[in-house]
C-alpha positions as CSV (number, residue, x, y, z in Angstrom):
1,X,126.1,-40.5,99.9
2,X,125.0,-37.6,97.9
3,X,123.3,-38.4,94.5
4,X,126.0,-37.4,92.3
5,X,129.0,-37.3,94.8
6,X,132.4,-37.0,92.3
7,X,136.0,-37.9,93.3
8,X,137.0,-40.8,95.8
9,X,134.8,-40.2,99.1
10,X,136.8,-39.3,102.4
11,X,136.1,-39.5,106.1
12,X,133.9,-36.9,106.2
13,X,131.6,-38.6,103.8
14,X,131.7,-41.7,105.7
15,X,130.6,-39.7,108.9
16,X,127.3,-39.2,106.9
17,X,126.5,-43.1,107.0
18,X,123.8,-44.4,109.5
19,X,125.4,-46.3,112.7
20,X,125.2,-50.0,111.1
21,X,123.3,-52.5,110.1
22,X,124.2,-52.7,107.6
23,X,128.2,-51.5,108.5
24,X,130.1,-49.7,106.1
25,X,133.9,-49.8,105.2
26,X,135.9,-46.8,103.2
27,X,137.9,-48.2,101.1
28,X,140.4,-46.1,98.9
29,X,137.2,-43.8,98.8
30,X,134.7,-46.5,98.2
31,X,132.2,-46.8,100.5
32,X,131.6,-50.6,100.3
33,X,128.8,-52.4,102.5
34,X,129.3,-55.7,104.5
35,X,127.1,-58.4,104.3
36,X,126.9,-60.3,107.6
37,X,129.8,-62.5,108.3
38,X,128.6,-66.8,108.1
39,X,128.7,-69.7,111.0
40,X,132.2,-70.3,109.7
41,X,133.6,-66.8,110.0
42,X,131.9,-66.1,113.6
43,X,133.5,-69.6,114.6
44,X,136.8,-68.7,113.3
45,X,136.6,-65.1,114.8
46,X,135.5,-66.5,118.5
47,X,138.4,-69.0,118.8
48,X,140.9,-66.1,118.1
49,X,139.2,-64.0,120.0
50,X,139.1,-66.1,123.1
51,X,142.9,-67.1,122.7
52,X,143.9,-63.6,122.3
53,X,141.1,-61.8,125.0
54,X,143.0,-65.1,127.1
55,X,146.5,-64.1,126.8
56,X,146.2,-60.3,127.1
57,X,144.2,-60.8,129.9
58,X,147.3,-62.7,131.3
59,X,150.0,-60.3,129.8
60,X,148.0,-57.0,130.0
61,X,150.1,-55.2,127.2
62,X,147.6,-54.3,124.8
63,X,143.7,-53.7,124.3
64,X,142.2,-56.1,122.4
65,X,139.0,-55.2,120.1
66,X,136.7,-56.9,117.4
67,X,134.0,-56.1,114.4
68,X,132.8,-53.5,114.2
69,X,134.5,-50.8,115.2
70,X,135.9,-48.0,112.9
71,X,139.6,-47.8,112.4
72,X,140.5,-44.3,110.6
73,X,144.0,-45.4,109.0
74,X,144.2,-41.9,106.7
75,X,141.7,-39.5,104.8
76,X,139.9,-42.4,102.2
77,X,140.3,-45.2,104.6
78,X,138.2,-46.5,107.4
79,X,138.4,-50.1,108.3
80,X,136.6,-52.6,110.3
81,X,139.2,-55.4,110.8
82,X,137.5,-58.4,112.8
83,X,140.4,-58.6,115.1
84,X,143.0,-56.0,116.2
85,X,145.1,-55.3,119.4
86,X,146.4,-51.7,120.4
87,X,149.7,-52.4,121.9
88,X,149.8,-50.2,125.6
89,X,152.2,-48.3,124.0
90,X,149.7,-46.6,121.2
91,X,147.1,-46.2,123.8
92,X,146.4,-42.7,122.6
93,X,144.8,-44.2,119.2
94,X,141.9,-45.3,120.8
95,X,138.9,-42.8,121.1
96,X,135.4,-43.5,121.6
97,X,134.6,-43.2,117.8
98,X,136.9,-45.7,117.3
99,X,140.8,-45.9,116.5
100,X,142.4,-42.7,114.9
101,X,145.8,-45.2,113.3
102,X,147.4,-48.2,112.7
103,X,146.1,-50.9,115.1
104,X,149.3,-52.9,115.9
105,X,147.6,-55.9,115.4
106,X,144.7,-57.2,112.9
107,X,143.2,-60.1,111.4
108,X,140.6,-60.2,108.6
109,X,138.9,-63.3,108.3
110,X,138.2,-64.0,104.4
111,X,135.2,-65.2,103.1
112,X,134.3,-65.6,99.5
113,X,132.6,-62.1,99.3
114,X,135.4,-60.2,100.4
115,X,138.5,-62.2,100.0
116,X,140.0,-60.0,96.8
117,X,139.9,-56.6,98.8
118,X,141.1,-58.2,102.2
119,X,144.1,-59.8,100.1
120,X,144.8,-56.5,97.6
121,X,143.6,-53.4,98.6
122,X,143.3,-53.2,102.5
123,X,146.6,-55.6,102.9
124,X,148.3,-52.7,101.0
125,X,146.9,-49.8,103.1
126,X,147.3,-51.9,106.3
127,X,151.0,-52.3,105.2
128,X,151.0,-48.4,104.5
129,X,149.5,-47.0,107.6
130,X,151.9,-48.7,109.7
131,X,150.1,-52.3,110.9
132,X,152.8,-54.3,111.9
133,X,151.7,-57.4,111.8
134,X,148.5,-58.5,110.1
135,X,147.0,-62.3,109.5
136,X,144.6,-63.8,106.9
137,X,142.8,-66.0,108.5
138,X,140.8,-68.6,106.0
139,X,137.9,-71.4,106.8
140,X,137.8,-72.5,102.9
141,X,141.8,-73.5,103.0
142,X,141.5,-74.0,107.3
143,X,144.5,-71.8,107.1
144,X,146.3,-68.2,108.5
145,X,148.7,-66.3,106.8
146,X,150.7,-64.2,108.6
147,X,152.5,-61.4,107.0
148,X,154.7,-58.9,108.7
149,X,154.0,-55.6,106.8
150,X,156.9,-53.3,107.2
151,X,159.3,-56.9,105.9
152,X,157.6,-57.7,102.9
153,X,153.5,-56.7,102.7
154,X,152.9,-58.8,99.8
155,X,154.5,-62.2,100.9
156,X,153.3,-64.0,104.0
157,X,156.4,-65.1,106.4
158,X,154.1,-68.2,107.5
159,X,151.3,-70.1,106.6
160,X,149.8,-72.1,109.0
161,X,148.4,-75.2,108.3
162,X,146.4,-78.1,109.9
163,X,148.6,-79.3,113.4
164,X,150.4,-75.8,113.5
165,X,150.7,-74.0,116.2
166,X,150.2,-70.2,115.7
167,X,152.7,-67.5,117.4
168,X,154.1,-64.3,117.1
169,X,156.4,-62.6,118.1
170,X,153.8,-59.8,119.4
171,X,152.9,-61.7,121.7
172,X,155.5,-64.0,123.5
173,X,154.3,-67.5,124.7
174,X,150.8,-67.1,122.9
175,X,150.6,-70.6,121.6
176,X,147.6,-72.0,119.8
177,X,146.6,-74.9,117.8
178,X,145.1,-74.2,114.1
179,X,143.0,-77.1,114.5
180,X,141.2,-75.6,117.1
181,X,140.7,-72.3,115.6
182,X,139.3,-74.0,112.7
183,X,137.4,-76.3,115.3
């Protein structure tokens, strides 16, 4: 940015930073920098990703996409959740900059670096953008917490725990063992 740049920053400021790495997030007009995600997180990160990539692949009704890739949720926010699906039905979010809305879907994947702003700030403006359902996934605790943002965005309705079996309602019959998402 600028030297010198006043006020929160906007999307047109995070235009201005270089395709990644490093890869930038806007958050309530703070450009912040991510430092790459650890063994734990990737691991954590495939094993969704193959249950999900799985299941929609099976039931093709919605697009599923994963870090990085820019999610535009309003004028001071740009996110790069690690996990999101685009219901078929908000099809018209996705560009090829990246999503211009709410992704129906996300997951962030918490590690001790960014665990405060995944849990505070970006839960909040997930919650206010219109995410319907979002989950906390965390390889300290082996645990997800799902929270389903237009209920209650600051409680979760489930925690899942070792020997659970993680569902939602998103996506009927999508049944997968915590234990092996935590491997």
């Amino acid at each position: 940015m600028p030297p010198g740049e006043k006020g929160p920053l906007t999307v047109k400021d995070y235009l201005k930073t270089p395709d990644g790495p490093p890869w930038y997030q806007l958050i309530d007009g703070r450009l912040l920098s991510e430092p790459s995600p650890t063994s734990d997180h990737q691991s954590v990160s495939r094993q969704l990703v193959v249950a999900l990539g799985t299941y929609l692949e099976r039931r093709p009704i919605g697009i599923l996409y994963f870090a990085p890739l820019d999610v535009y949720l309003d004028e001071t926010n740009v996110f790069q959740p690690d996990i999101m699906v685009i219901m078929n039905a908000s099809r018209e979010l996705i560009t090829r900059r990246g999503i211009l809305g709410a992704p129906d879907f996300a997951v962030e994947i918490l590690s001790p670096s960014n665990q405060r702003i995944d849990r505070v700030p970006k839960r909040a403006t997930y919650a206010r953008a219109g995410v319907r359902e979002l989950w906390l996934a965390d390889p300290a605790t082996r645990s997800i917490e799902r929270f389903l943002l237009a209920q209650d965005p600051a409680k979760p309705v489930q925690i899942w725990r070792q020997n659970d079996t993680i569902g939602s309602e998103l996506f009927p019959g999508l049944a997968v063992s915590i234990n092996k998402v935590f491997g």
